[in-house]
N, C-alpha and C positions, 0 to 999 in steps of 0.2 A: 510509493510516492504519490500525492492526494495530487492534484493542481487546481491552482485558486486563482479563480478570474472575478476583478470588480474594478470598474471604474476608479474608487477612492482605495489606496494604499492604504491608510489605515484596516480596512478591513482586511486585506489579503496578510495584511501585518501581524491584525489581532487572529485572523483565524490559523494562522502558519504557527504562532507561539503557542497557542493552545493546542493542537495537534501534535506536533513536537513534544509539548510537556508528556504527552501521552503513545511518545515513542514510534513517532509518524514524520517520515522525510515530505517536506513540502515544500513546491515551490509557488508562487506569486507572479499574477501576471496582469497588466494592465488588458485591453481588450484586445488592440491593434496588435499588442506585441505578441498576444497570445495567440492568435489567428497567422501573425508571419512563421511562428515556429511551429504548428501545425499541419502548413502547408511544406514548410522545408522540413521537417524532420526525417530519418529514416527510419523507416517501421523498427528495428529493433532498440530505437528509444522508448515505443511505448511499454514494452514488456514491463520496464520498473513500475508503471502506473498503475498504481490500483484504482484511482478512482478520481472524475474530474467535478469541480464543484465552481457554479455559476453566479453570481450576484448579479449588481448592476453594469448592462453592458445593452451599446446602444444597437450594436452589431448582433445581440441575441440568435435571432432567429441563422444571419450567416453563420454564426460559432457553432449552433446546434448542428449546423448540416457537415460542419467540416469536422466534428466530433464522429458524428456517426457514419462519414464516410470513410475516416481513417483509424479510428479505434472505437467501432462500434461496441463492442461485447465489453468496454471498460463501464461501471456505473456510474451514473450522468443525473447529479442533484442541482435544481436550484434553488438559491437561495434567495428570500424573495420577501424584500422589507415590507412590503403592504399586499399579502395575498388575496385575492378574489377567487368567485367560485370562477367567472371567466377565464380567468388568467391560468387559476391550474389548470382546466380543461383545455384549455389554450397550449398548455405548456404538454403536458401529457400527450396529444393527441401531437404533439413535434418530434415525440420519442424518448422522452424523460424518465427518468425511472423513478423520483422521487420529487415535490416542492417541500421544503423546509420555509417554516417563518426566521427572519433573522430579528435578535439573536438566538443560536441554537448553541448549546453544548456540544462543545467536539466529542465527547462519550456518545451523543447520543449519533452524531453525523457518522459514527465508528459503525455504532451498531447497526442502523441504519444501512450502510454500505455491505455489511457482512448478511445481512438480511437479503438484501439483493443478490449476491453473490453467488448466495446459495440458493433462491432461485431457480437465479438464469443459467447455473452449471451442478449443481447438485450436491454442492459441495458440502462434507458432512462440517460437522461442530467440534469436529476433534479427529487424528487420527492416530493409529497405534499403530507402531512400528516396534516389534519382537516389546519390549522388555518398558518401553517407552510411549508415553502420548502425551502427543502436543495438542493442546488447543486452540483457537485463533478467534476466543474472543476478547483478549486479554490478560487470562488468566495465567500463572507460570505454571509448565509440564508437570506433568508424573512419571519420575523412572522408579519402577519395580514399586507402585503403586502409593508411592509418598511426594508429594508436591517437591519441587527443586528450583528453590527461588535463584532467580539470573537477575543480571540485568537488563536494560528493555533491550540495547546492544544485541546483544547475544540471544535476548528471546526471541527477536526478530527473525535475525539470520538461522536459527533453529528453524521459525512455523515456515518462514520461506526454501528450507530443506525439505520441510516435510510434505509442504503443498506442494512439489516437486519430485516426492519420492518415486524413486525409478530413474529421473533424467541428472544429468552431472551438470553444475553449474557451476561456472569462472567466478572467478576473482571480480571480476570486470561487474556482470550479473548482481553478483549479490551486492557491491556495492553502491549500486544504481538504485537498490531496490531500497536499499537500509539508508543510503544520505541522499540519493537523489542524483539525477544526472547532470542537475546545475550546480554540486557543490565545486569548490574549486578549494576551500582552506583548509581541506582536513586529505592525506593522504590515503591512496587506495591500498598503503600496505597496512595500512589501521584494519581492515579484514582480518589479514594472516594473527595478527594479534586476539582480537575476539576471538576467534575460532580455536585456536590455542587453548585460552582461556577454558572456554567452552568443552572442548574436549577432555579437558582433563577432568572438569567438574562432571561430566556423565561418565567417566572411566572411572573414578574415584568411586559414586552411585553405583552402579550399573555393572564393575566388573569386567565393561571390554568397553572398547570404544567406538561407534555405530556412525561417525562421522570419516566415510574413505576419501582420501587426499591424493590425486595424481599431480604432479608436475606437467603444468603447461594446460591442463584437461579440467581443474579443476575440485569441485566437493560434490560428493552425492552420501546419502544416509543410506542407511541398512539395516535391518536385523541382525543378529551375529549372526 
């Protein structure tokens, strides 16, 4: 889930539809509001965040500090309708990991993000799991070396398997992570359904099926 902070609605509007089109849970926050649920939230909201993004906001420099005080290690853009060389040096030396001109393409605010990511955690560009690799630059997997077109749905919750592999993730998890933790109109047994889905289509591929499912415990991938 991206979070989009700017004074004017329309932009947290336009940039929340354009991220979505490209299979990305977002949510929108004016500044004050965004700074009350930052302060109240508890740490295992931020896990669904992947990444927070700034425009016009008068509170700036407080949002950066309470960013980096509660979910430092999340990538931290902003966005920044009339850039200087002041202003990004300004902004950089606050803790920033990237300024973007607006407007930007959500592809490139995508890549951008995954660029940082890897970074600050080393994170490779694809990983292979027995028979299978996922990618996470938007690309759809390969099982037994032939691409396996999904939908973003299910692609999602796949790379979010995979950037996970070894640990078992709930129901709850994943779907914080694929609609966000502010949706409220879409059911969380909409999961159990994708996965479904999912499964059968790498079982169909593949031969066995690499997605294990406890009751109450949740999903973790595997090699066969």
């Amino acid at each position: 889930m991206y979070l989009i902070v700017d004074e004017q609605r329309l932009v947290t509007e336009g940039y929340a539809s354009g991220l979505e089109r490209e299979g990305v849970a977002t949510s929108g926050f004016a500044p004050d509001d965004f700074l009350d649920w930052m302060e109240a939230a508890h740490d295992a909201d931020f896990e669904a965040v992947e990444a927070i993004l700034i425009g016009e906001c008068v509170s700036l420099q407080q949002a950066l500090q309470v960013v980096r005080r509660r979910c430092q290690k999340k990538p931290l853009i902003i966005l920044d309708s009339a850039p200087s060389l002041d202003h990004t040096l300004k902004w950089f030396a606050a803790g920033v990991d990237d300024v973007l001109r607006k407007p930007v393409h959500p592809q490139e605010i995508l890549a951008r993000v995954n660029a940082i990511r890897r970074r600050s955690s080393s994170q490779p560009m694809e990983i292979s799991i027995g028979d299978l690799t996922v990618f996470f630059d938007g690309r759809d997997p390969e099982a037994k070396g032939e691409p396996l077109a999904l939908p973003r749905r299910e692609r999602r919750i796949l790379e979010y398997l995979a950037r996970n592999n070894g640990r078992r993730l709930t129901k709850t998890q994943i779907y914080n992570f694929v609609y966000g933790i502010f949706e409220s109109e879409v059911d969380e047994n909409v999961i159990e359904s994708h996965i479904s889905k999912l499964r059968k289509k790498l079982r169909s591929r593949m031969g066995y099926d690499p997605i294990d499912s406890k009751r109450y415990l949740g999903y973790i991938i595997s090699p066969n």
